[in-house]
Structures are given as C-alpha cells and as structure tokens.
ROKOL-55253 format. One record per residue (C-alpha): residue number from 1; residue in one letter; x, y, z. Coordinates in steps of 0.02 Angstrom, whole numbers, plus 32768, in hexadecimal, padded with zeros to 4 digits. Example, Ala and Ser with C-alpha at 12.3 -4.5 7.8 and 13.67 -1.06 7.14 Angstrom:
2
<rec bado="1" kepa="A" x="8267" y="7F1F" z="8186"/>
<rec bado="2" kepa="S" x="82AC" y="7FCB" z="8165"/>
% end
This chain:
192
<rec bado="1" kepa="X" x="5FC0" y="C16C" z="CF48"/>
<rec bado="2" kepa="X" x="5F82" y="C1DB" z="CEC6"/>
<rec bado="3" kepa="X" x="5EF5" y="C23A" z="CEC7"/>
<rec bado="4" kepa="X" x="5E44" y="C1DE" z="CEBF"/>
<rec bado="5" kepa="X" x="5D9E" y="C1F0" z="CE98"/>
<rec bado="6" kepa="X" x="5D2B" y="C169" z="CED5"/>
<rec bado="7" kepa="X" x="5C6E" y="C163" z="CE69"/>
<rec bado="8" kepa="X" x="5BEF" y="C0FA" z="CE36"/>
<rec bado="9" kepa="X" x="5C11" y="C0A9" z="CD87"/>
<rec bado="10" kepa="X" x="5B9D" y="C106" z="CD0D"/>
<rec bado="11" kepa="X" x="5B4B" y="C066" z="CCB0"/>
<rec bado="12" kepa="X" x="5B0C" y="C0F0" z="CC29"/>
<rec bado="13" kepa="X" x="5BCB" y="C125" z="CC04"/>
<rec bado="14" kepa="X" x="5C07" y="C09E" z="CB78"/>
<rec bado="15" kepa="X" x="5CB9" y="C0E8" z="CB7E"/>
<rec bado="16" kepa="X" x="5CC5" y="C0D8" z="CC3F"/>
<rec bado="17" kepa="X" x="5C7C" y="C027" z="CC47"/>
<rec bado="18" kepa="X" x="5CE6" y="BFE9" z="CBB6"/>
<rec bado="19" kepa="X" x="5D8F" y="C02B" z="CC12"/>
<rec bado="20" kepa="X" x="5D65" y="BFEB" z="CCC3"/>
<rec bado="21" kepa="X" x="5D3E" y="BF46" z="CC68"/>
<rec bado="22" kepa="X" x="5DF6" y="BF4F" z="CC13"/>
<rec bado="23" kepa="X" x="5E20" y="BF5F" z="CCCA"/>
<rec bado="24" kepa="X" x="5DE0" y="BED9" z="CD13"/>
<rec bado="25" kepa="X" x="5E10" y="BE65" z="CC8A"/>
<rec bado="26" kepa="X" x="5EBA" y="BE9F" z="CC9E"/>
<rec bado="27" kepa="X" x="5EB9" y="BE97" z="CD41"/>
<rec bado="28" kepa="X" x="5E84" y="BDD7" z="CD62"/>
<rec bado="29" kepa="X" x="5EC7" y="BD96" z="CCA7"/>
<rec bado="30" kepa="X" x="5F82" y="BD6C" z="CCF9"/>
<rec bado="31" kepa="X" x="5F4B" y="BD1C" z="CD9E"/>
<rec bado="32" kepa="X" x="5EA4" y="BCB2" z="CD71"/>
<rec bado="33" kepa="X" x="5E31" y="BC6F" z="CCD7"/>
<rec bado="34" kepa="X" x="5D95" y="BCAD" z="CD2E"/>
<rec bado="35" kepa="X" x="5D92" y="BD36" z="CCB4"/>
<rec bado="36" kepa="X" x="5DC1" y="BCDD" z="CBF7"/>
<rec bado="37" kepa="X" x="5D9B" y="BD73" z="CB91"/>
<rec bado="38" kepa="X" x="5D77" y="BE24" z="CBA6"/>
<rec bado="39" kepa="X" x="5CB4" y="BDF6" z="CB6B"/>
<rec bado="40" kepa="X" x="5CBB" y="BDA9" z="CC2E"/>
<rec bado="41" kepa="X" x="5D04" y="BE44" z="CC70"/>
<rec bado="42" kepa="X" x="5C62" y="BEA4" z="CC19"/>
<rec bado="43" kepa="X" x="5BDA" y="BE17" z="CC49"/>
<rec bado="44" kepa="X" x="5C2D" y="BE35" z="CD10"/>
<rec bado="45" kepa="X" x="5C1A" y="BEFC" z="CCF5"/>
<rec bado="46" kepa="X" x="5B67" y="BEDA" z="CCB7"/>
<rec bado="47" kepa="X" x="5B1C" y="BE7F" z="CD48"/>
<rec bado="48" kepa="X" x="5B7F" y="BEF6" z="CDBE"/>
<rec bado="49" kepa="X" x="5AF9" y="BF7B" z="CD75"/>
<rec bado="50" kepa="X" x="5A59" y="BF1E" z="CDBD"/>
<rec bado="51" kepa="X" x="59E8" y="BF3F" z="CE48"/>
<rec bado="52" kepa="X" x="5A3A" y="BF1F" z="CEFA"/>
<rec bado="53" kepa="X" x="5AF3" y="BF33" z="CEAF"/>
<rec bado="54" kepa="X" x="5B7F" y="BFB0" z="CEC7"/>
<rec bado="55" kepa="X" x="5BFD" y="BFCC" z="CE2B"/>
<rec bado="56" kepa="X" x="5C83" y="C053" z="CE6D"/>
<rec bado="57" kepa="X" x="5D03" y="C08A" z="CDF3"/>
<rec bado="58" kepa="X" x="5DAE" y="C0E2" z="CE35"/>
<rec bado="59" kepa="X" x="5DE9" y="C168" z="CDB9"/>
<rec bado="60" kepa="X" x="5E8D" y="C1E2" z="CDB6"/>
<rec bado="61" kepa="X" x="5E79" y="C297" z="CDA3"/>
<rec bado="62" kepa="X" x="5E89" y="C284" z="CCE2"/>
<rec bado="63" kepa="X" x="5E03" y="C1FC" z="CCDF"/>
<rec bado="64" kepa="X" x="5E4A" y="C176" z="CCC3"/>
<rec bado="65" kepa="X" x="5E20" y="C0E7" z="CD1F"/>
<rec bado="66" kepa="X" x="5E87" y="C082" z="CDAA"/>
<rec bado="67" kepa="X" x="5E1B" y="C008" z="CDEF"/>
<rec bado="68" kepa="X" x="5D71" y="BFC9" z="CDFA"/>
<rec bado="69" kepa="X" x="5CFD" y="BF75" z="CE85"/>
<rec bado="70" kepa="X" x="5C5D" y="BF15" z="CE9C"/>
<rec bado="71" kepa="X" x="5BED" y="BED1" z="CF23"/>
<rec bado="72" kepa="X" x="5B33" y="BE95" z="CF36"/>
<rec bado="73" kepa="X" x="5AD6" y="BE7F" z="CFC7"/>
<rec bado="74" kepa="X" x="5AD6" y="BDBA" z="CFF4"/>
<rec bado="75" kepa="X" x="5A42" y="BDB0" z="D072"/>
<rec bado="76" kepa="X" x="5A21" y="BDFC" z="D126"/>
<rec bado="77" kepa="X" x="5AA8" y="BE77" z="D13E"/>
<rec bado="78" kepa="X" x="5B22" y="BE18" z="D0DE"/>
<rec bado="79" kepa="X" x="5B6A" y="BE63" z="D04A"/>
<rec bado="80" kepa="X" x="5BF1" y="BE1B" z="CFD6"/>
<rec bado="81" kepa="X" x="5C96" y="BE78" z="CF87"/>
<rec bado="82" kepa="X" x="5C9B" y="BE22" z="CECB"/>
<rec bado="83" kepa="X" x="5CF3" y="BE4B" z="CE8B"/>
<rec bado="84" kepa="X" x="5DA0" y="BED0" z="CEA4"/>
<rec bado="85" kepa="X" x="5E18" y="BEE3" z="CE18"/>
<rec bado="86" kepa="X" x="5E95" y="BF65" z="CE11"/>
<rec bado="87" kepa="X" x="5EED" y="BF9B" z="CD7F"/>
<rec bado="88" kepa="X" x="5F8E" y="BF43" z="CD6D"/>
<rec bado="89" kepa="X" x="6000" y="BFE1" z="CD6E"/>
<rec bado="90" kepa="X" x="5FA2" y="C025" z="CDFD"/>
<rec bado="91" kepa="X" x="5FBF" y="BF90" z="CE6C"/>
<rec bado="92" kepa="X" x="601F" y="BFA1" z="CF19"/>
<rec bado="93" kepa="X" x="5FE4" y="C06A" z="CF1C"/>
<rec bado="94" kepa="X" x="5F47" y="C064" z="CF8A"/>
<rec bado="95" kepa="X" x="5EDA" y="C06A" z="CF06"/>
<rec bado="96" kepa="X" x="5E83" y="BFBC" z="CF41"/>
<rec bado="97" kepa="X" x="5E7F" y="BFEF" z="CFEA"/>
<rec bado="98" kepa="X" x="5E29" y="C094" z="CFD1"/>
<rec bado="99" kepa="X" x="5D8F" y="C023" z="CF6B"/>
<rec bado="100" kepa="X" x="5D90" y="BFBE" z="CFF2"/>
<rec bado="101" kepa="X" x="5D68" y="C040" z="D05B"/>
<rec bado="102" kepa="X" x="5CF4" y="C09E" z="CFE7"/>
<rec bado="103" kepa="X" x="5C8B" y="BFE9" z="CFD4"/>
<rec bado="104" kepa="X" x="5C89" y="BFDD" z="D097"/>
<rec bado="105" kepa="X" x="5C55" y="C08D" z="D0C5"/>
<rec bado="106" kepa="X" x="5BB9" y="C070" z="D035"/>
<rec bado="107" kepa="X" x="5B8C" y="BFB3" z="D076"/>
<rec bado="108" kepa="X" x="5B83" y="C029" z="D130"/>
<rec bado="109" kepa="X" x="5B17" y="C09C" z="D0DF"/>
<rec bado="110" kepa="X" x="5A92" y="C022" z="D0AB"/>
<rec bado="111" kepa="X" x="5A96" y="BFCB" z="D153"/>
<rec bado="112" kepa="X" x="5B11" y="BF33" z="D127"/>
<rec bado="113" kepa="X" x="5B87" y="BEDA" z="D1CA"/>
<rec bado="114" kepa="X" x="5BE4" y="BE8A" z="D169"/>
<rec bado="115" kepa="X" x="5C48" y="BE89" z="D0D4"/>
<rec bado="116" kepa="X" x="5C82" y="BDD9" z="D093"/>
<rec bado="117" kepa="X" x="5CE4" y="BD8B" z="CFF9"/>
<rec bado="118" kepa="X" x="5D0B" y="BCF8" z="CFB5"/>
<rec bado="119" kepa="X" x="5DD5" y="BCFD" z="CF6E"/>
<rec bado="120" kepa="X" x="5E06" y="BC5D" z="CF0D"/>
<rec bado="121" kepa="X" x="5E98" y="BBFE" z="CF15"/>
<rec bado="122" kepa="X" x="5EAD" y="BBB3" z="CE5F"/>
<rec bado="123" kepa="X" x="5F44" y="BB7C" z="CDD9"/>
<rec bado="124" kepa="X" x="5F93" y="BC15" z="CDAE"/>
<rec bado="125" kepa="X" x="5F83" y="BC14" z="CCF0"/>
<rec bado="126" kepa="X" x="6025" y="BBD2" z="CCA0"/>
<rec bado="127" kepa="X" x="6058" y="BB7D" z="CD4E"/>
<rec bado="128" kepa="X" x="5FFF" y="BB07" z="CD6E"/>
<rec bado="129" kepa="X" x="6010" y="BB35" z="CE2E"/>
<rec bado="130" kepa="X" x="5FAB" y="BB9D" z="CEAD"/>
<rec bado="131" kepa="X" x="5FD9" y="BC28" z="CF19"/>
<rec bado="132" kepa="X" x="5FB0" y="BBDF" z="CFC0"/>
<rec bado="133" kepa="X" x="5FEF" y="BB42" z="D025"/>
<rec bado="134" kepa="X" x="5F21" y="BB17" z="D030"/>
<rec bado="135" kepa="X" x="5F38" y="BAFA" z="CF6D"/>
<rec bado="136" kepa="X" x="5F3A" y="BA3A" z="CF30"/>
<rec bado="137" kepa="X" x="5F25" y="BA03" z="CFDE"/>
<rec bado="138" kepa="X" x="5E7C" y="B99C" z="CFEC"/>
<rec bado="139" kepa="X" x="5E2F" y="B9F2" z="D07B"/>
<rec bado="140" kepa="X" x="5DA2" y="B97C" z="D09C"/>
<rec bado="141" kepa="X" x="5E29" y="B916" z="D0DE"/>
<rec bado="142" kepa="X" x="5E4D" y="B94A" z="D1A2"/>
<rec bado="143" kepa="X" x="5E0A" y="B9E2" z="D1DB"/>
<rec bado="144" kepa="X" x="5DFC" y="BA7B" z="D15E"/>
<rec bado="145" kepa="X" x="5E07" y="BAF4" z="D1DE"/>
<rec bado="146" kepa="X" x="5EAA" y="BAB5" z="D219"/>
<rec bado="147" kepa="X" x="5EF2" y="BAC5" z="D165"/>
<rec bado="148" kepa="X" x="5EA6" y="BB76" z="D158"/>
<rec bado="149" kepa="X" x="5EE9" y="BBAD" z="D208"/>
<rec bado="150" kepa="X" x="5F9B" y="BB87" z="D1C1"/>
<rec bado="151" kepa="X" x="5F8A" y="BBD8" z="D10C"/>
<rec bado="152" kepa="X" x="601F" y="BC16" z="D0C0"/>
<rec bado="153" kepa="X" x="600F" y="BC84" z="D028"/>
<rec bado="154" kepa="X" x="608D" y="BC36" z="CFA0"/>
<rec bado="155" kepa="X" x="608D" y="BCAA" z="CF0E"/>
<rec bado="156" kepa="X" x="6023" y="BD58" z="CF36"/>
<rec bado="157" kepa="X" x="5F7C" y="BD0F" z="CF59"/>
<rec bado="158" kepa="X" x="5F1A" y="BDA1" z="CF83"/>
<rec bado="159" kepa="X" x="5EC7" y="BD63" z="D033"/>
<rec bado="160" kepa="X" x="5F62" y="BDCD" z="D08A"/>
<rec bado="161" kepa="X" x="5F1D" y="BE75" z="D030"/>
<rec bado="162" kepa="X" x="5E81" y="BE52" z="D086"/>
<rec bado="163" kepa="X" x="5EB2" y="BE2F" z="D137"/>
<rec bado="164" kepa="X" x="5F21" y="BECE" z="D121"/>
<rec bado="165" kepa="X" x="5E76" y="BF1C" z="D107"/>
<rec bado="166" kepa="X" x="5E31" y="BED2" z="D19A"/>
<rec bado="167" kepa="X" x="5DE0" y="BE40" z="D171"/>
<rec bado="168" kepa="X" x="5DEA" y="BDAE" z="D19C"/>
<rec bado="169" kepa="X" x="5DF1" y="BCE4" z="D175"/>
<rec bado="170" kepa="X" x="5D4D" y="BC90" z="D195"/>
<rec bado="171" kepa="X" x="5D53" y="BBEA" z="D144"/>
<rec bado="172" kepa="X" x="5D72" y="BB98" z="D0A1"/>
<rec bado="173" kepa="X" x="5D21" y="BB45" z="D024"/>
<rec bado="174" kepa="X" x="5D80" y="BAA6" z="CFE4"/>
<rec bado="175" kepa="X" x="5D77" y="BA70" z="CF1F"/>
<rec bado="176" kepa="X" x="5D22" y="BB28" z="CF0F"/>
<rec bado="177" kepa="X" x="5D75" y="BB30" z="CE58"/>
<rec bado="178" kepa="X" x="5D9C" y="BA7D" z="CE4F"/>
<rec bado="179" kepa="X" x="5DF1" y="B9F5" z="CEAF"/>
<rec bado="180" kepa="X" x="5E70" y="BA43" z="CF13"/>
<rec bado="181" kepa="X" x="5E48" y="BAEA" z="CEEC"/>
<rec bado="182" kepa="X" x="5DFB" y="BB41" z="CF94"/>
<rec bado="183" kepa="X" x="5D86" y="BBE6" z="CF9A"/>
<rec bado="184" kepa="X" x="5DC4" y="BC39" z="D028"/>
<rec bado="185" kepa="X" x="5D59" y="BC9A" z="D080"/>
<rec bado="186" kepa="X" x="5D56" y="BD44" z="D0D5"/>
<rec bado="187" kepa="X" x="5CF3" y="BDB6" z="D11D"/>
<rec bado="188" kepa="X" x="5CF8" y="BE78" z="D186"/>
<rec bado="189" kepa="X" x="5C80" y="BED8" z="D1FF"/>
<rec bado="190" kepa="X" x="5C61" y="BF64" z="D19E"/>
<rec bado="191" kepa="X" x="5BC5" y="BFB5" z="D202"/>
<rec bado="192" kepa="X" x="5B84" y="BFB3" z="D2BC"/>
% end
C-alpha cells in the first residue's frame, strides 16, 4: 500500500472538494445509478460537511487524492458508514481498508458501539443483473433470513470487502431499491 495520509475534508478548500467529488463519482459511476452526475457526487460531499458528520479524505504524498469516506451518527451509539468510494485505480491496495479504519477509530472517539451500513444490491448499469444471488429473488416470499444466510456474491458485490473488515451481515432489506433489489445490511463493534 502506498503511503497515506488520513484528514478531515477541508469544506473551505474548493480544489480538494471538487477532486474527492471526481472520486466518488468515479468510483460508484460503473457499478450503480445512485450517483447520475457528478452534481450528486458534490450535493453527497455537501451534506457530509454538516453538524454530527465525518467527511475523511485519503491522500498520497503528492496530494492527490485516493479515496474518500463518510459517516453520521444515526441515534444512540449508532453511527452509519455512507458512504466509501475509492478511487478506481487505487482499488485492491488497502486504501478502503485503511478509511475504514480511520472512520472506526473516530466513531470510538466520540463514544459510538457500533458502526453500520447499508450496501445495495442493484442492476449493474448496462446488465441488467445484480451482483448477489439475493438479487431478483422476492424475499417476502419464505424467510429472508434464510436467503441472506446463503448469499453468494455473483459479480464483486462489495458485502465480502466488509466482512473482510470485520463486519458482519445483520439482515436485509427486500425491494430496498426496487422489487428485487435488497439493501443488505451490516454492521461492526467499533467501541467498548
């Protein structure tokens, strides 16, 4: 992994918050139409800035920057990762791990348990499939958990990043993103 430095995203630096928003646009654009347009990727980097928020920016030694991650505090000592995106070129070099790690250590700081996340399961843009076997399956039908305790990860749905980073499965949310398409939920201890 290359060298890192970890910070809070200055909201007062244009340049910065215009690059890590380049970032996360690239970063989702491939795999998801939650972000349509880089104006979404700079309306998510806005509300990242306000009260009860973290906004943590990875940079290289040159600057530039690798990856970006958010989180607000949910209720009780519940906070929520929203979102992570790593810089395409950067991906599979620990960069995601080490914001995971940096968002954890500051939800401990300000007295959080747990750490939780939400990762969706919708059609891959230009597919017209999902990346899990939970996708198109109507999961009000049966038992949900006994779909979710036999997930299979299709086509690199990120949930297996996360359990690699020690969280784990705690339920799903059918028709999340529409019918058939499942929020799948996760969460960590992160303090305690």
């Amino acid at each position: 992994m290359p060298p890192l430095h970890i910070e809070d995203l200055d909201a007062a630096d244009d340049a910065l918050v215009e690059a890590t928003a380049r970032v996360l646009f690239e970063a989702f654009r491939p795999v998801t139409a939650w972000l349509p347009d880089i104006e979404a990727a700079r309306a998510e980097l806005r509300e990242s800035f306000e009260p009860g928020r973290l906004s943590l920016v990875a940079r290289d030694e040159a600057g530039t920057i690798l990856g970006w991650v958010g989180g607000f505090h949910e209720y009780a000592r519940v906070w929520e990762l929203h979102p992570l995106a790593v810089a395409p070129t950067q991906q599979r070099r620990g960069v995601g791990r080490a914001l995971v790690a940096a968002i954890e250590g500051r939800v401990a700081e300000r007295g959080g348990l747990t750490l939780r996340l939400g990762t969706d399961d919708e059609i891959v843009p230009g597919t017209g499939e999902g990346r899990t076997s939970l996708f198109g399956v109507d999961l009000y039908k049966g038992e949900p958990l006994k779909h979710l305790s036999g997930i299979r990860n299709l086509r690199g749905h990120p949930y297996e990043f996360y359990l690699a980073c020690g969280f784990a499965i705690i339920g799903v949310v059918p028709d999340a993103n529409g019918p058939g398409a499942p929020d799948i939920l996760m969460a960590k201890r992160v303090g305690g």
